[in-house]
N, C-alpha and C positions, 0 to 999 in steps of 0.2 A: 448602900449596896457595895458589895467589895468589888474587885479587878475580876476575880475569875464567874461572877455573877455577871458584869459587863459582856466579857468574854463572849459567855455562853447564851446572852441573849444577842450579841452578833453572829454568831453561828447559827442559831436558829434562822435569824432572818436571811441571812446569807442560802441556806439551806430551803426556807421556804418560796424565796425568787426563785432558786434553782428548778424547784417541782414545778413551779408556774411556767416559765419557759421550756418544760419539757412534756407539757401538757398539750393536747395538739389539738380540743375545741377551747378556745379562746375565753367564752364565756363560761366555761369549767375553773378553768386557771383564775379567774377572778372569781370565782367562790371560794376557791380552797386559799385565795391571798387573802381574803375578808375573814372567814376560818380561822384561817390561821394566825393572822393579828388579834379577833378577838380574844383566841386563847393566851396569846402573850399578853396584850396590855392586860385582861382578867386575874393570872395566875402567876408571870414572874416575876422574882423579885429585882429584878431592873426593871419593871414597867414605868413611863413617865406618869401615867396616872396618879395624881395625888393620896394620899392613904385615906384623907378623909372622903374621895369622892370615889371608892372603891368599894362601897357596900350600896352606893346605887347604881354602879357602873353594867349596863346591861349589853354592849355592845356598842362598834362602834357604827358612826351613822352613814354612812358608803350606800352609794343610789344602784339602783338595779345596774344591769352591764347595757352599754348601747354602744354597739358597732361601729357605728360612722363618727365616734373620737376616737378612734385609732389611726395612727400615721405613721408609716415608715417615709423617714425625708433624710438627703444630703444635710450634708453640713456645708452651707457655702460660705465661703472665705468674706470677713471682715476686717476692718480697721481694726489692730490692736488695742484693747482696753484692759481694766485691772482695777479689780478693789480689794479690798483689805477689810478682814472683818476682826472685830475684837471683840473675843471673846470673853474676856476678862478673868477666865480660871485658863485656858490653853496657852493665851497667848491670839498674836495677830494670824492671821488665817487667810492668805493671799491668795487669789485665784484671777486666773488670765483667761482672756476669752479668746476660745478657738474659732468661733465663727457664729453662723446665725442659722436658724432653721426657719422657713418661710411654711408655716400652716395655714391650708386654706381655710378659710373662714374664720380666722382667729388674728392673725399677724406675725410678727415675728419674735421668735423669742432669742435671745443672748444664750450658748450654748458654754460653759465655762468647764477651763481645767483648772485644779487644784495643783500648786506648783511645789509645796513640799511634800516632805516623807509621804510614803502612800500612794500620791497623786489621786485620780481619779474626775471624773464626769458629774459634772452639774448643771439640772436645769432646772429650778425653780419656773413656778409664776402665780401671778396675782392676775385675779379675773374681774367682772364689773359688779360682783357678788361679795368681794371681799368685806370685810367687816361689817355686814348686816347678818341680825340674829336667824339664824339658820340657813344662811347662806355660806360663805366658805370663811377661810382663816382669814383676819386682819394683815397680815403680812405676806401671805401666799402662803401657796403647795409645795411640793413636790415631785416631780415628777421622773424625775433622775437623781439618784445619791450613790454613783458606782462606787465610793470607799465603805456605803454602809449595806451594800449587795442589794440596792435597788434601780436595776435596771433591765430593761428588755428587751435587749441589743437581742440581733438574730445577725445584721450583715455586715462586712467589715468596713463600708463606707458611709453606712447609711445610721439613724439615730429609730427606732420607734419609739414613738410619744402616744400613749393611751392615758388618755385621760380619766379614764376608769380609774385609773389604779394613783390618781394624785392623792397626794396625802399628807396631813398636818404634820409641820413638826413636831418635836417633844417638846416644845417651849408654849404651844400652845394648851397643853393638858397643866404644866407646871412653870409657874414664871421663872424657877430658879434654874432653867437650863437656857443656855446661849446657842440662839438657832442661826446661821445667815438670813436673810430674809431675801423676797424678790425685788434687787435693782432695777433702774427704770428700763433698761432693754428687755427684762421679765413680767411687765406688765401689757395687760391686753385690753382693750376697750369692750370688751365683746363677755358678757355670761357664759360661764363653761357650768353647767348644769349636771356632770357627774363628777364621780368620786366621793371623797369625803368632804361632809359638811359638817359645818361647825355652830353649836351652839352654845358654847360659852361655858358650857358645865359637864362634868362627865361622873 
């Protein structure tokens, strides 16, 4: 894939959070996110989708919408922490934790800033599902990546965490991309039963 193939499949995605959060029935916007990723991984040519596994590739596996995983929560203040991820083609990839979000019925997840160029909001997690077949990613989700325009902020102190909208990295579809993964403050003892799930082949 070139730079301006990159480019333009962050634009798109950039573009399609934008439609989501400006969509005002909720389980609308998580149609048109599902839509619309399966038109990207399907059709362009930065998708993570492997080439070989792109003439079975039917869609990807995202569970109906259910309302009550959605959460807008504070970010309340924690002890300073910091890891470093290496990537091995970018380089070290350092990110500091801003504080914690406390979900009911889930726990607490580790809410992280990205501290070079860019910056930006991360909150990974790994749930009690993780690497069982057709249950979720071996290394966690997604559920915040505000440098790659996935996020669903609405207030200026608060985080929404829908868990609809979790989603695999790109290292999951192809092992040769270098994803972070979810740290132990990003793990939850508890089954999150939507978003996407993961079966091993696409």
């Amino acid at each position: 894939m070139t730079a301006l193939e990159v480019a333009d499949w962050r634009r798109q995605v950039f573009a399609l959070y934008e439609t989501v959060r400006a969509t005002p029935d909720v389980a609308e916007g998580h149609t048109l996110w599902r839509e619309g990723r399966d038109r990207l991984f399907a059709q362009h040519p930065s998708t993570p989708v492997m080439a070989a596994d792109l003439p079975s590739f039917a869609g990807l596996p995202v569970e109906p919408y259910d309302p009550t995983w959605r959460f807008e929560l504070p970010i309340i203040p924690a002890e300073p922490a910091h890891f470093d991820f290496e990537t091995g083609t970018d380089g070290i990839v350092p990110f500091d934790r801003l504080g914690i979000v406390e979900v009911p019925g889930v726990g607490s997840l580790d809410v992280w800033r990205l501290t070079t160029y860019g910056g930006g909001i991360f909150v990974p997690v790994r749930d009690a599902l993780a690497g069982r077949h057709g249950g979720t990613y071996g290394g966690g989700r997604y559920l915040i990546d505000s440098i790659k325009g996935a996020l669903l902020q609405t207030g200026a102190d608060t985080l929404v965490l829908d868990f609809n909208f979790a989603y695999n990295p790109s290292c999951a579809y192809d092992p040769a991309w270098a994803c972070p993964l979810a740290p132990l403050g990003n793990r939850v003892p508890v089954e999150i039963p939507v978003g996407e799930r993961y079966f091993g082949s696409y």
